[in-house]
C-alpha positions as MATLAB code, in Angstrom:
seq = 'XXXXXXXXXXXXXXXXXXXXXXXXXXXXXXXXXXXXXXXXXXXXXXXXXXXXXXXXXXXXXXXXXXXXXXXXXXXXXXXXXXXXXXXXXXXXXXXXXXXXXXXXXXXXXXXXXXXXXXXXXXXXXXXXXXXXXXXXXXXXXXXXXXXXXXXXXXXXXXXXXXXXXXXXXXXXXXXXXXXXXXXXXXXXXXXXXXXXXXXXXXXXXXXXXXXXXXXXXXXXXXXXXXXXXXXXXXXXXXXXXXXXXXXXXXXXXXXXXXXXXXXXXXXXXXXXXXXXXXXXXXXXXXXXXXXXXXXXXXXXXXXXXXXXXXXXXXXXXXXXXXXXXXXXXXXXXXXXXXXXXXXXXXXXXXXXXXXXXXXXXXXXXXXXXXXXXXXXXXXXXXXXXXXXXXXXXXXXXXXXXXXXXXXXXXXXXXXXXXXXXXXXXXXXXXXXXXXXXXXXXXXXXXXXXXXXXXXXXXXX';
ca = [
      76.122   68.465  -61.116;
      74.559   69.740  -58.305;
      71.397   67.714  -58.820;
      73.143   64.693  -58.861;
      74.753   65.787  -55.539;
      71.359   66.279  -54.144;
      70.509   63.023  -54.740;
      73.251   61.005  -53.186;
      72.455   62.878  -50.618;
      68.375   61.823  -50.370;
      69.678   58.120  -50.899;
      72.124   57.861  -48.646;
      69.288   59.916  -45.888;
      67.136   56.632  -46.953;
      69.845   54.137  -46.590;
      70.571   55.744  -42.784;
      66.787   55.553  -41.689;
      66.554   51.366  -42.689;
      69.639   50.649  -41.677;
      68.345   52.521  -38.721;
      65.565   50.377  -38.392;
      67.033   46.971  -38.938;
      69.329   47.792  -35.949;
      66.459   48.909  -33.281;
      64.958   45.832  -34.747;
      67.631   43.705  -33.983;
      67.914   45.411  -30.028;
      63.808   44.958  -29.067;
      63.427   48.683  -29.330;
      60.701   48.636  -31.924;
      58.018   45.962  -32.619;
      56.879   44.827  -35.777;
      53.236   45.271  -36.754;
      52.301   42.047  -35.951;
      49.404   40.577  -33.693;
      49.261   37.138  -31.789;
      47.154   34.472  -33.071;
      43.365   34.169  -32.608;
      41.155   31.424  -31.446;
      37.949   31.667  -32.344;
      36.795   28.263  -30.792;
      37.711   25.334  -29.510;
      35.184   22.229  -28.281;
      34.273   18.959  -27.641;
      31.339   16.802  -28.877;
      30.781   16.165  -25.493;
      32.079   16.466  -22.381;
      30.548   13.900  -20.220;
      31.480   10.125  -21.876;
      31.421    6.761  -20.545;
      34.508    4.539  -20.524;
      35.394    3.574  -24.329;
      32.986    5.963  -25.874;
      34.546    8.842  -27.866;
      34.044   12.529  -28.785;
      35.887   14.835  -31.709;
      37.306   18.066  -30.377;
      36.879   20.904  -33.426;
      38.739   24.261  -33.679;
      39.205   27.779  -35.448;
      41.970   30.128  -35.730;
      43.406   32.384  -37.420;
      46.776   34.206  -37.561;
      48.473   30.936  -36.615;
      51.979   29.535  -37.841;
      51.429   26.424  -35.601;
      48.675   24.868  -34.309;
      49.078   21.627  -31.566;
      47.056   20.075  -28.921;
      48.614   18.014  -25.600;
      47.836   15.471  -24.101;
      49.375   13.199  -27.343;
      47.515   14.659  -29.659;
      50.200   16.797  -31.862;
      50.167   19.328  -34.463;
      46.866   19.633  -36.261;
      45.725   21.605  -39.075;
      45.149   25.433  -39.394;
      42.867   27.409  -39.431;
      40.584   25.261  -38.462;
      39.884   20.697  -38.003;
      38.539   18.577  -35.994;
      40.292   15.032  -34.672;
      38.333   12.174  -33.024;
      39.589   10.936  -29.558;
      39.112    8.204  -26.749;
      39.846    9.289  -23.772;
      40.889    6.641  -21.292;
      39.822    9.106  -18.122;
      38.560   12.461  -17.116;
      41.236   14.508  -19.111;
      41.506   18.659  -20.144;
      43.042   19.171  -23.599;
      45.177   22.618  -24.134;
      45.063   24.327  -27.973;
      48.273   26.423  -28.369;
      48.692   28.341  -31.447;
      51.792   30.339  -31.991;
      53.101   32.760  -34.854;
      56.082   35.475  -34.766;
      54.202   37.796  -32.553;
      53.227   35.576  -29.668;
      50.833   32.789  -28.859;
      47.093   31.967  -27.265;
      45.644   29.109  -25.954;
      42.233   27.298  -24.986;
      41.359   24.427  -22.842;
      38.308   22.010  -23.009;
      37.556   19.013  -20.278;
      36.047   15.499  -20.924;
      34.537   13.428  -17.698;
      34.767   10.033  -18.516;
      32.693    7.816  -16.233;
      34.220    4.283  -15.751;
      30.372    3.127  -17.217;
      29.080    1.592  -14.099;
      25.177    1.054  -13.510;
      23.659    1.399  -10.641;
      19.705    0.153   -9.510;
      17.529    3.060   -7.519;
      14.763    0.412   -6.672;
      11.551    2.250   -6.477;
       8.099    1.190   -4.960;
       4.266    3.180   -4.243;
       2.307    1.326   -1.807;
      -1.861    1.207   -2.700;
      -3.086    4.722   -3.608;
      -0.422    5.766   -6.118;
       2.409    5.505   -8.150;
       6.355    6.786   -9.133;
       6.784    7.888  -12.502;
       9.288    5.246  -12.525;
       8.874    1.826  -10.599;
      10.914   -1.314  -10.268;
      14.150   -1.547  -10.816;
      15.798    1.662  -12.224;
      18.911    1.190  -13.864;
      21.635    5.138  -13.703;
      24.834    5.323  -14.810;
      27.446    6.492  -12.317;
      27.482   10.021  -12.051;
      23.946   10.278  -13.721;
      20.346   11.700  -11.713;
      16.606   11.328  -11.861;
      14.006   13.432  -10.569;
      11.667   10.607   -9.000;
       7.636   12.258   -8.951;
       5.040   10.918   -6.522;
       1.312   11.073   -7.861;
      -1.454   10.368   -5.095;
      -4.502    8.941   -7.030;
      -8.017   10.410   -6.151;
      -9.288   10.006   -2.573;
      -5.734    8.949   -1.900;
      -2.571   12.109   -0.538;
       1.047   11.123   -0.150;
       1.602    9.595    3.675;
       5.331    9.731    3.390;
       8.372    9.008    1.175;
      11.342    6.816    2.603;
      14.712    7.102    0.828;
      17.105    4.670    1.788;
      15.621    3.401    4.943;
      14.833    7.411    5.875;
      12.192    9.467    5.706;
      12.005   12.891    3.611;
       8.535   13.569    4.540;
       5.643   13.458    2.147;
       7.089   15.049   -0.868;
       5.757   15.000   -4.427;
       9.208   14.775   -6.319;
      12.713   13.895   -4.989;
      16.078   13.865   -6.899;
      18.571   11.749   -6.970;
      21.662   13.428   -8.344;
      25.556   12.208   -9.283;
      24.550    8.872   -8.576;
      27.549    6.506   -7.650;
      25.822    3.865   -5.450;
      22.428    1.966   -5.479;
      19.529    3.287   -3.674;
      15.852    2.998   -2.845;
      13.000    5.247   -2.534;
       9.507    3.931   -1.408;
       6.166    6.189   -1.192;
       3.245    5.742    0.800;
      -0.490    6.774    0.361;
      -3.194    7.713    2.413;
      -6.937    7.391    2.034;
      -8.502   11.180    2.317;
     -12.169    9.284    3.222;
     -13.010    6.222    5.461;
     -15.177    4.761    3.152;
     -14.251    4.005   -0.340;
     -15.566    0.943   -3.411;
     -11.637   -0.577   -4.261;
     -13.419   -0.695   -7.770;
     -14.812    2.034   -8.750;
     -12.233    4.228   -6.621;
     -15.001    6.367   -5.333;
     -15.083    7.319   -1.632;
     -18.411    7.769    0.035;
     -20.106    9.551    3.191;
     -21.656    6.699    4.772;
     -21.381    2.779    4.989;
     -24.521    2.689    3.480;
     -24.444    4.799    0.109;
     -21.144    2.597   -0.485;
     -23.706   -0.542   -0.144;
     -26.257    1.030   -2.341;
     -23.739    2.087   -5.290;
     -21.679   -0.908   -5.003;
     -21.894   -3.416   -8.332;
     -22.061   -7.206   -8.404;
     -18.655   -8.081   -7.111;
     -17.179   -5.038   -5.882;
     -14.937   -4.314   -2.784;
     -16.644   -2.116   -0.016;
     -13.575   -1.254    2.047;
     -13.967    0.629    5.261;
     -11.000    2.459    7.339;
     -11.029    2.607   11.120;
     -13.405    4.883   12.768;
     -17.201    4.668   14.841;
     -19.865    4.484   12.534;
     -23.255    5.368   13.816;
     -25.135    3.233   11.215;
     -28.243    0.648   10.681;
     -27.040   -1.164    7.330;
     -29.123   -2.903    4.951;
     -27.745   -5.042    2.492;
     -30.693   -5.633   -0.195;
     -29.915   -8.545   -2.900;
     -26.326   -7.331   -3.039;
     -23.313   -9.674   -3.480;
     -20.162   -7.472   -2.488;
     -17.556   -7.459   -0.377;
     -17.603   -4.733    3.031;
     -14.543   -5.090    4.815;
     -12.181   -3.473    6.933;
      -8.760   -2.277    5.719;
      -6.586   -5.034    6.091;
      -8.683   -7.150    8.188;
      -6.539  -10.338    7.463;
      -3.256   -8.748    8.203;
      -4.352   -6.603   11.392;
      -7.515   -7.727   12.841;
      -7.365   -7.232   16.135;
      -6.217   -3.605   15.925;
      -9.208   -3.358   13.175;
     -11.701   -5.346   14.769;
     -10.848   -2.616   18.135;
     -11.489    0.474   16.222;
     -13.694   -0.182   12.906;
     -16.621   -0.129   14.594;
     -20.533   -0.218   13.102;
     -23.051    1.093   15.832;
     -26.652    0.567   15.624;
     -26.943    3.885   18.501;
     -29.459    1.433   19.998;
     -32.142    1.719   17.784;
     -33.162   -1.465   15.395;
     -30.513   -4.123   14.053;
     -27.384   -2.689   13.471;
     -27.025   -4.997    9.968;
     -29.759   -6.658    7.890;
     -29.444   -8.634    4.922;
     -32.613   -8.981    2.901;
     -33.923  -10.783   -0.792;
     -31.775  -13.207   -1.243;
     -28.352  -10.932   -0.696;
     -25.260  -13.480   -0.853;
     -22.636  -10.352    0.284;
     -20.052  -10.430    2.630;
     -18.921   -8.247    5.962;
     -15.440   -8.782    7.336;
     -13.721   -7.558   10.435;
     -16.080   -5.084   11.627;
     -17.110   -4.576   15.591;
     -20.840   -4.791   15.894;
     -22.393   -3.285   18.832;
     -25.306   -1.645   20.375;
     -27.941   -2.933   18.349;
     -31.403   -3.063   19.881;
     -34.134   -4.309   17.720;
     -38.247   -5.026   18.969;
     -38.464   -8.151   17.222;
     -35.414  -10.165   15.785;
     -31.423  -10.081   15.339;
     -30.287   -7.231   17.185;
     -26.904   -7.229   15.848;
     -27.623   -9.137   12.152;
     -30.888   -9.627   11.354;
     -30.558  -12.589    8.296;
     -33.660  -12.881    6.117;
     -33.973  -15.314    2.657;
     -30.430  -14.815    2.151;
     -27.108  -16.436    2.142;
     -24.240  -14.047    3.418;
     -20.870  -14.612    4.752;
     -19.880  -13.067    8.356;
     -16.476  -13.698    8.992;
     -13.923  -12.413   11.407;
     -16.506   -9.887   13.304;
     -16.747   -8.972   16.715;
     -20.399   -9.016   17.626;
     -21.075   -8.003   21.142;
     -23.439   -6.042   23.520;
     -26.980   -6.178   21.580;
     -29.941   -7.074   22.141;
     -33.667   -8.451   20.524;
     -36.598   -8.649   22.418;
     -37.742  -11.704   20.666;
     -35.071  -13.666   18.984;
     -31.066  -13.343   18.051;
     -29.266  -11.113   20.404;
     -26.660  -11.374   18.296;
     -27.294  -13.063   14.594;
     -31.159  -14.059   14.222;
     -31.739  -16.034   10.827;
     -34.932  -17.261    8.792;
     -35.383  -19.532    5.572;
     -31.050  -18.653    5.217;
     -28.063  -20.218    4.540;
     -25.298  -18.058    5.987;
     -21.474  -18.932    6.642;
     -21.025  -17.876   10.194;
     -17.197  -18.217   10.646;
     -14.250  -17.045   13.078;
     -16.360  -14.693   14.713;
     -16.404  -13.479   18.253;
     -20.007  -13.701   19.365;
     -20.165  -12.146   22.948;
     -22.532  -10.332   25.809;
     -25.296  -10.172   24.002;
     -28.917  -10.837   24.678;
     -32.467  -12.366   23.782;
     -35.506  -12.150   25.972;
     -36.652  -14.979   24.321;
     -34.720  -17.383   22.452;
     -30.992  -17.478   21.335;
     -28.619  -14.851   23.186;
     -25.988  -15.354   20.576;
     -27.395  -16.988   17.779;
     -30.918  -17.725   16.481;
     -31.672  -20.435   13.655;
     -34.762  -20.950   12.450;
     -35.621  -22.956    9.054;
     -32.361  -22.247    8.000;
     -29.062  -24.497    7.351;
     -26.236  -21.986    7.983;
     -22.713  -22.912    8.757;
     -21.918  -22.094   11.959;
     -17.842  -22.605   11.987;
     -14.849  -21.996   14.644;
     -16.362  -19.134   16.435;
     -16.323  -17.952   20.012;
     -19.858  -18.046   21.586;
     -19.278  -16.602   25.243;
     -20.869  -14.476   27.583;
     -24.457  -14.685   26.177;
     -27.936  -14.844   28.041;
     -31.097  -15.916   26.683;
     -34.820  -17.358   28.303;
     -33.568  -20.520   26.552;
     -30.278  -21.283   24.121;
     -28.207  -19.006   25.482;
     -25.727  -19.437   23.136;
     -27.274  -20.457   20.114;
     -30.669  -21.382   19.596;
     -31.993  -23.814   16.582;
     -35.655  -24.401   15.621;
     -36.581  -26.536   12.591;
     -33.281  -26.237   10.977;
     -30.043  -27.876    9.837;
     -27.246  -26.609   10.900;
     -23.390  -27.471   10.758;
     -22.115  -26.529   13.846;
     -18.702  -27.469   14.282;
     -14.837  -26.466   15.922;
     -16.686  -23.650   17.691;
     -15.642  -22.765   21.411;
     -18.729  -22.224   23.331;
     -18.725  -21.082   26.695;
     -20.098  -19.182   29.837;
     -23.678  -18.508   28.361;
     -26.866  -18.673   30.543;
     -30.419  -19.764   29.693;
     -33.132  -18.817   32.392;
     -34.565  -22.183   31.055;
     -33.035  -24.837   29.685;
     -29.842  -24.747   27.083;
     -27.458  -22.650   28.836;
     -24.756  -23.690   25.796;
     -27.153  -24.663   22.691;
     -31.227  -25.367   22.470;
     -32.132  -27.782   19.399;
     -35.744  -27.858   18.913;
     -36.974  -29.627   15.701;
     -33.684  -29.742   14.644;
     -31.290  -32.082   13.056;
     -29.387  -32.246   16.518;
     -32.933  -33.966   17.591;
     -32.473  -37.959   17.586;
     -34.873  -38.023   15.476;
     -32.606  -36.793   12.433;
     -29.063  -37.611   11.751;
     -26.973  -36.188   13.903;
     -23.541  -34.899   13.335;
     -20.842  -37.005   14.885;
     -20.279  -36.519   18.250;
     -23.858  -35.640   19.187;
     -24.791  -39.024   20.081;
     -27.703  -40.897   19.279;
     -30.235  -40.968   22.000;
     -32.019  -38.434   23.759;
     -29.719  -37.687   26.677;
     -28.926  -34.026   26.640;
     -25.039  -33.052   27.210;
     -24.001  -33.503   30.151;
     -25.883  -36.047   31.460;
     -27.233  -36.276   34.989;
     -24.056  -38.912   35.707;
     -21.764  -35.753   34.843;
     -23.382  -33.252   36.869;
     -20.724  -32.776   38.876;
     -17.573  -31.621   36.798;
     -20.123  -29.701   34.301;
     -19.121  -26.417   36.121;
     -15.212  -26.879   35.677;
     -14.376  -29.585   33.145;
     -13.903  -28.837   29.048;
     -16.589  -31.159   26.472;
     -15.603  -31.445   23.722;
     -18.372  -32.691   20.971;
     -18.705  -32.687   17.343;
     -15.116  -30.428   17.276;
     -17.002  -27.681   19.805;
     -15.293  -26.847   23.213;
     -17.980  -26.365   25.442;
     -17.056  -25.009   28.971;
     -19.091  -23.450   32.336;
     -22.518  -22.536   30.258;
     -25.329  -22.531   32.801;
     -29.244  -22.817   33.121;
     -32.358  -22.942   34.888;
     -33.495  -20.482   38.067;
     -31.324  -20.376   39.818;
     -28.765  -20.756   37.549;
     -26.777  -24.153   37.098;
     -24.794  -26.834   35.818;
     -27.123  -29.486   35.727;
     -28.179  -31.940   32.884;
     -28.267  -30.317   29.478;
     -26.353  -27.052   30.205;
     -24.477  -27.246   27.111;
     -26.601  -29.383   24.802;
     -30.638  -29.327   25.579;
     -32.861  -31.254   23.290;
     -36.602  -30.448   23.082;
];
């Protein structure tokens, strides 16, 4: 009996503590044992889409009753999924999961770009190159690291980025694109002399002459060069930089200077090469061709300034034997001959003698040009103020096919009455003749000096 009262008692002890329990419960005074959910992740493909494209966002949890995603996406699955999506716009998605204890969440962002392309158009002048050139096409919001590569002989001069210099820098960036561009790099020889061919830069004028194949470009960059050249059965090209686009400002400073002391150029066995744009100067040979000395050969000299040299016997300026040069649109000025030919000496040759400017030379006879059993096409030339102590203050022909004799070109008449005649005496020293497409104007000769008969045309 008084076990069973004992027992009763234990239950009813038992009954007291849940009830207990339940009640606190009930009031918040005791919390259950247990813990908010978990996420263990929650991501996106991708975040950075274009317009249209789409991306699946993925997920893991665990201790979860509930498991949804805003934005319209819903309830999803638990513990873990994935759901594909197309975002419309740049949009952050929110996980929630929830159980009796609580809840946790997670966000994740997707930049949608509207899938506009823009053009970075990108240029490298001569001596170089972008990694990327043309037209480059970037999606909005996108970059590019743009890298500037000098090649050899050649550093970077500058780099221009929308109309604006940022200095000669080897790589530039554009980042987050969202308009078009350009960028535009410029390069700068590191030697004056360099073969455009062979991209080898040289020392001298010369050892670019003597390593120069059949063909190949010579080019030279503004600068005094204290030189006697010889070009020896060569057909190249030696030019100044740019000479057709800039000649004047070339001509002024790519100078070739014989320092007084032989002919400043010389082309030799049979050499059919070419020399553009240079300035000529200070040549001072003891026989012939003080500024280019032309021997069996068959060059082109075109757009040159050849001025101030000298020869004691013939060619102040261009002397010529057994040739057949083009001698074109060059200035041909102040230079001398004790004997014959201030400017120009021809002699057995047939050279082409075309719309240059013959001024300012002296000479015992032909100031300007002198031709001696030859052929010559002289034409559209302006020939002026030279001076022959003898006769020919403008051109001497001697044994030449401006003698009657021979054919002459049009406009050289037919008999032997030299230019200007005795019955034009008088205006010689003022008035412009124009013959055979030459301008000739206020040449002199004789001692004293003159305009009498044959100061522009004398024929022996």
């Amino acid at each position: 009996m008084k076990g069973m009262i004992k027992n009763q008692k234990y239950l009813l002890k038992v009954l007291f503590i849940i009830w207990l329990l339940l009640f606190l419960t009930a009031c918040g005074g005791v919390t259950p044992g247990t813990d908010p959910p978990t996420i263990h992740s929650f991501a996106s493909s991708s975040t950075s889409i274009t317009e249209g494209e789409s991306v699946t966002l993925s997920w893991n949890v665990t201790g979860a009753d509930s498991v949804a995603i805003n934005q319209g996406v819903g309830t999803v699955s638990a513990p873990s999924g994935s759901i594909s999506i197309s975002p419309a716009s740049t949009i952050t998605y929110t996980l929630t999961v929830t159980n009796s204890a609580g809840s946790s969440t997670a966000v994740v962002t997707v930049t949608v770009s509207s899938g506009s392309t823009y053009v970075i158009s990108a240029t490298a002048g001569e001596g170089g190159h972008l990694d990327l050139e043309g037209d480059v096409l970037i999606s909005q919001g996108g970059s590019h690291i743009f890298t500037i590569t000098p090649d050899d002989y050649y550093q970077i001069d500058d780099v221009v980025v929308d109309g604006l210099s940022v200095g000669p820098v080897s790589t530039y960036t554009f980042q987050d694109v969202q308009q078009n561009h350009t960028i535009q790099a410029t390069f700068v020889l590191t030697v004056s002399i360099y073969n455009n061919d062979s991209k080898i830069g040289y020392e001298t004028i010369q050892a670019a002459i003597n390593a120069a194949a059949s063909g190949q470009t010579v080019i030279v960059y503004p600068g005094t060069y204290y030189e006697n050249i010889v070009f020896n059965n060569k057909n190249i090209t030696v030019r100044t930089a740019d000479s057709s686009k800039a000649s004047f400002i070339i001509l002024k400073f790519t100078i070739i200077d014989g320092a007084g002391s032989g002919s400043v150029v010389t082309f030799t066995g049979g050499d059919t090469s070419t020399l553009e744009g240079f300035t000529i100067r200070n040549g001072d040979a003891t026989d012939t061709g003080g500024g280019v000395d032309i021997i069996n050969s068959s060059p082109t000299i075109i757009g040159n300034t050849i001025t101030g040299n000298k020869a004691v016997v013939h060619g102040g300026g261009i002397f010529m034997y057994n040739s057949s040069p083009t001698i074109k649109n060059n200035i041909i000025s102040n230079n001398q001959s004790a004997a014959y030919g201030g400017g120009i000496t021809v002699e057995y040759s047939s050279p082409t003698i075309m719309g240059n400017t013959i001024t300012d030379n002296t000479a015992n006879g032909g100031g300007g040009i002198y031709a001696h059993s030859s052929f010559p096409t002289i034409k559209s030339n302006t020939i002026t103020g030279n001076k022959a102590y003898s006769v020919g203050g403008g051109i001497l022909s001697q044994i030449s096919s401006l003698l009657p004799v021979t054919v002459r070109p049009t406009g050289w008449g037919t008999v032997t009455k030299n230019i200007p005649t005795s019955a034009l005496n008088d205006p010689a020293a003022g008035e412009e003749y124009v013959i055979a497409e030459n301008i000739f104007l206020g040449n002199k000769h004789g001692t004293p000096l003159g305009y009498s008969e044959g100061a522009h045309v004398y024929f022996l």
